[in-house]
N, C-alpha and C positions, 0 to 999 in steps of 0.2 A: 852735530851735537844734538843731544835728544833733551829732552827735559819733562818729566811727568807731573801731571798737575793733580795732584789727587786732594780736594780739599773736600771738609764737611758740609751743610748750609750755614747760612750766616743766617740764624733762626728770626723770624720776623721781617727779612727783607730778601732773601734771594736762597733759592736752594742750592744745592751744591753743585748741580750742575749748569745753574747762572755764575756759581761762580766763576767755575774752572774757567766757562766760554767768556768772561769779562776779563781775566787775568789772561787768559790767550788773546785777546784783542791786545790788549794792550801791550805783550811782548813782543807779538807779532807788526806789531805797528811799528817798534822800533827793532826789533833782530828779524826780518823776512825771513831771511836764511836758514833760521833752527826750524828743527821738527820739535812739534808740540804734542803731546799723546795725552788728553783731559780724561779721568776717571774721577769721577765725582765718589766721593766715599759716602761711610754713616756706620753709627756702631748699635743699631740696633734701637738708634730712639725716632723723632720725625727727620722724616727724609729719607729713611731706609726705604721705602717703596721705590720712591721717586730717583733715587742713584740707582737701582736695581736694576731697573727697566730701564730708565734710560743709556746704563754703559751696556746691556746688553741686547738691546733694541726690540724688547719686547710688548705688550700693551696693557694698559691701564684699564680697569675693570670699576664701571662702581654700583654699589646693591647698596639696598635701602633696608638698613636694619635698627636693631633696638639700641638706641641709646644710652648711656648710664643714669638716666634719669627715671628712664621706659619710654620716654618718645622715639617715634621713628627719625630715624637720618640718615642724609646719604653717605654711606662710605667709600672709599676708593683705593683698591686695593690691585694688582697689578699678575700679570702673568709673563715669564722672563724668557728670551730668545731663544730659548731651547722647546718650550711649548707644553714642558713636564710640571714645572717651577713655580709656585704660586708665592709671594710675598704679601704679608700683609702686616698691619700693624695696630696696632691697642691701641694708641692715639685716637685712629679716626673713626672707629667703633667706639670703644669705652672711654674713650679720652680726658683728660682735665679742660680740655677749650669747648665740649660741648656739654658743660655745665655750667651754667651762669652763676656768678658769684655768690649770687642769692639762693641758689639751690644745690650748691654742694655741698651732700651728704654721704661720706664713705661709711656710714652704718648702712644706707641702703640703697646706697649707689650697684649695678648689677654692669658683671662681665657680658651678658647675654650677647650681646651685639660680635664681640671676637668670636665666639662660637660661629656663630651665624656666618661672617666671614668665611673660618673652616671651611664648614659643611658649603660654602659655593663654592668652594675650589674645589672641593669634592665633588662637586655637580658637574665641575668643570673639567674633569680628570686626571686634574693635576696628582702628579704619582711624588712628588715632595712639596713641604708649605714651611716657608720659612716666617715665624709670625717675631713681629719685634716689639718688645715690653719694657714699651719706653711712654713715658707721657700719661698715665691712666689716672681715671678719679677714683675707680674702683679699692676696693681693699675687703673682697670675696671670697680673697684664695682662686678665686677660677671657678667657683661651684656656677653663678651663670653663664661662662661659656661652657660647662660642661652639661649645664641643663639643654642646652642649646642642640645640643649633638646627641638626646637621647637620656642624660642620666637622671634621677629623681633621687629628690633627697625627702625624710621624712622625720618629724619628729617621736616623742615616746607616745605620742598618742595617735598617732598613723599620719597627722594631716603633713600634708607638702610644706616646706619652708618656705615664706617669702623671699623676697630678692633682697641683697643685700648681705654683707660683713657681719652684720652684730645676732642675724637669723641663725648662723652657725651655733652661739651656743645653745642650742637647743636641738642639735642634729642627734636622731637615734640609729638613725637607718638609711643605707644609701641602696639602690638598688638599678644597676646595671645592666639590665636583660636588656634593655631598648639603646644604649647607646649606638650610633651608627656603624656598624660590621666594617666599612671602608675602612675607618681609624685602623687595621690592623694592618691592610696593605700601602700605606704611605709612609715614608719619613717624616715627621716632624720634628722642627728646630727650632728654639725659642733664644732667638738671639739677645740677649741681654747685653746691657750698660753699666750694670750694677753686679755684684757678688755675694748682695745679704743673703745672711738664711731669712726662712720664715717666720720665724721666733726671736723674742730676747733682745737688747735693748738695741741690735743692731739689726733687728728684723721690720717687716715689713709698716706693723701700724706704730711703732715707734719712731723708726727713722720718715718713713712714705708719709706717716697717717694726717701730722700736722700740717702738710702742704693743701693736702686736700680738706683739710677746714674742719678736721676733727681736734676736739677740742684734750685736755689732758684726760679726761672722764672717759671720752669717746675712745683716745687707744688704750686703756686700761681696758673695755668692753668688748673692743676689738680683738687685743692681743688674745683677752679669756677666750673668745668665740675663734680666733684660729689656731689656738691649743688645742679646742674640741674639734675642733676639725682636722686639724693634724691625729690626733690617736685615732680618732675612726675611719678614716683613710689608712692609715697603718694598718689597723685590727681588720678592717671588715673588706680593706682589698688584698692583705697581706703584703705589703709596702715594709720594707726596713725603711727607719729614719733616715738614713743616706739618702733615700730615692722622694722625701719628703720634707721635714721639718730641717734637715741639715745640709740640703744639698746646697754648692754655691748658686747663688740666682735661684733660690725657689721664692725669696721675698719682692723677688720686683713683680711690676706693674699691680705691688697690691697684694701679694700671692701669687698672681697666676701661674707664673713657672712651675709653683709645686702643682697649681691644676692639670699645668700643660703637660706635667709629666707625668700624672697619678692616672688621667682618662687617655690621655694621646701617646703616651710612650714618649712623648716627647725627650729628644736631648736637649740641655740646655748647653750654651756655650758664649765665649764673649762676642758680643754681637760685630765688632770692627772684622775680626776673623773671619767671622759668617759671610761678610757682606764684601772682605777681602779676598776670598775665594769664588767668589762669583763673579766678583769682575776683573778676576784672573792677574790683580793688582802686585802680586811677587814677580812675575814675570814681565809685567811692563819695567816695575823697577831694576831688576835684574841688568836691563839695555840701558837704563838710561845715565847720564852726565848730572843729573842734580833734580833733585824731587822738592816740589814746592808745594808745601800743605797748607791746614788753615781751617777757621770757624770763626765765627760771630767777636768771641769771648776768651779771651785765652788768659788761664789764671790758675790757680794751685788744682782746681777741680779736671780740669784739662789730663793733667798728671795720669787718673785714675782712670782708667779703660776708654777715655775719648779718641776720637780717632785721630786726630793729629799725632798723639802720643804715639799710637798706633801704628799710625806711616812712620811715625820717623824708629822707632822700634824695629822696623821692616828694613828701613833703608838703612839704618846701621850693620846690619846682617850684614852687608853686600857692600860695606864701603862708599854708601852713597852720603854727600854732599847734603842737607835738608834746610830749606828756609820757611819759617807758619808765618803766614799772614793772618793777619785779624782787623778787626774793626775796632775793638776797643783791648786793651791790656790792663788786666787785674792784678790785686796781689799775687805772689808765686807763680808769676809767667817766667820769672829765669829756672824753675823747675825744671822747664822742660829743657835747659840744655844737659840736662845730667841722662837724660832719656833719647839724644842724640839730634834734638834743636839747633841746629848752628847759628841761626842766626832767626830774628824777630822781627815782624816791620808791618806797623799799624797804618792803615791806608788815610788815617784818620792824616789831613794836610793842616792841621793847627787844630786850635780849641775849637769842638763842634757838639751839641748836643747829639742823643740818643737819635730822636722824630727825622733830625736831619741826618745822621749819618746813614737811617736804612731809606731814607726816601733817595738817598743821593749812593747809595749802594753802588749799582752798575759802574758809574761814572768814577766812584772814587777805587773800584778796582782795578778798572783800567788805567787811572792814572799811576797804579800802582805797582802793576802791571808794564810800564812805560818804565819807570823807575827804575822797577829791577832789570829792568832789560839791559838801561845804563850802566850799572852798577857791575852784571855782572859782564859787560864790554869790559867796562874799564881794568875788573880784575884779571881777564885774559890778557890783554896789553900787557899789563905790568909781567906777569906770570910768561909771556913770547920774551920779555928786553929780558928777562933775568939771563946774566953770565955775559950780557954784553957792556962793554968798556962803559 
């Protein structure tokens, strides 16, 4: 009997690939016997690096770039078993964790830093760059990662824009001659979590803008400034709206999808996909007796391109069996049995706060892991006596 373990990170206490090997401890503690196949997932937000490289045993890279504040930080960004493949992620360039609460500003917070990324993988000759725009404080549109890779933006009176979202309303002029010539021989894929457009009350600084500390005023400023940024990327690179303000995923990480696709050609796509096809995760499923997935949180937002949904999405195809494990369970977690969930089971062993459940992570997987082991003995038993007296 096989069993695939493909869960998310349980964010804040174990990535995805502590999980899978915590919940293999623990079934293998009690069934020796079963083959166990861990593929840690991620749909394109943190942790996509880290599932990437590790299901295809490639190596972790990290460069020191600009920030979203403008300070320098190190980032770490990953290169995948194949040696072509570079992954990297918004997060840990332009991220919401490397701006302190006191200084986040998505008026003039800057993509610069995921560019910067880019252009190493470029150094690095990676011939595809899968980036995941997930997590960001920015809300730019992408114009600093595309400053990043060669492009300049100018207002009506020639000067250069500063960095930041709210600088766009005043873009006259964009001008191209310097961006890096590579961008034309590589793939780019902007694995997304999300599906807004760029615009309009389901776009980037209305829905994104308020997390990142922009006030009602601030996405009102925001929105105007990536209107103008939207028609002049249309008009002055000859972009239809499709390939801009309307595509799905051009509003996440802030915009950047529409950057990533206006200067990098970039495809956009759902990021659990992207990252399901790289670690070859249809074909583990395909062999195996019963797929156990899982994240942090599972609750009505789960539902929406997370990757749990995702596995079990997959494993419905194929007739597979699916159990998510989580840590905590929120509203609209029986959602996911309409999306092919069979079954739920919180590792949580009674009432336990937040601090203690990811400090005691490991342990309470494994025991979880043990559980199900039991559980799912006892249902073969029962499923071998059927038809006898």
């Amino acid at each position: 009997m096989r069993i695939v373990i493909a869960p998310d990170s349980f964010k804040g206490s174990l990535s995805a690939a502590g999980v899978a090997a915590a919940l293999r401890r623990g079934i293998a503690d009690v069934w020796a016997e079963v083959e166990i196949v861990c593929t840690p997932v991620a749909d394109g937000g943190e942790g996509t690096v880290e599932a990437l490289v590790t299901t295809t045993s490639g190596r972790f890279v990290e460069t020191r770039v600009t920030g979203p504040t403008g300070r320098p930080v190190p980032a770490r960004w990953g290169i995948l078993g194949d040696g072509e493949t570079a992954v990297i992620e918004v997060a840990a360039a332009s991220g919401l964790v490397l701006a302190p609460l006191g200084e986040r500003n998505p008026l003039t917070a800057t993509s610069r830093g995921t560019g910067e990324l880019v252009r190493a993988a470029l150094d690095a000759g990676c011939r595809r760059i899968i980036v995941g725009l997930g997590g960001s404080a920015t809300n730019d549109g992408g114009a600093g990662m595309a400053q990043a890779l060669g492009a300049r933006f100018f207002d009506g009176a020639g000067r250069e824009l500063p960095p930041g979202g709210a600088a766009l309303a005043n873009l006259a002029r964009i001008d191209v001659s310097g961006l890096d010539p590579r961008l034309a021989g590589v793939e780019v894929i902007g694995a997304a979590d999300v599906t807004n457009p760029l615009l309009g009350p389901t776009g980037a600084s209305a829905v994104f803008g308020p997390q990142k500390g922009a006030s009602p005023a601030d996405v009102r400023t925001l929105e105007a400034a990536l209107t103008r940024w939207a028609e002049i990327l249309e008009d002055q690179l000859n972009l239809e709206p499709a390939r801009v303000r309307d595509m799905p995923g051009a509003g996440a990480a802030g915009g950047l999808g529409a950057g990533l696709a206006a200067f990098c050609g970039a495809t956009l796509r759902a990021g659990a996909d992207v990252v399901f096809e790289a670690v070859a995760l249809e074909r583990h499923v395909k062999d195996a007796a019963l797929v156990i997935t899982g994240e942090g949180k599972l609750d009505e937002q789960t539902a929406f391109g997370k990757a749990p949904a995702a596995v079990a999405r997959l494993a419905k195809r194929y007739g597979k069996p699916v159990i998510a494990v989580a840590g905590a369970l929120g509203p609209g977690a029986e959602q996911l049995h309409a999306l092919g969930v069979d079954a739920v089971i919180s590792t949580a062993p009674g009432p336990i706060d937040l601090r203690t459940s990811e400090q005691r992570a490991p342990e309470l997987l494994e025991d979880t892991g043990r559980r199900l082991a039991r559980l799912l003995r006892v249902g073969m038993s029962l499923h071998s006596r059927e038809g006898q007296p």
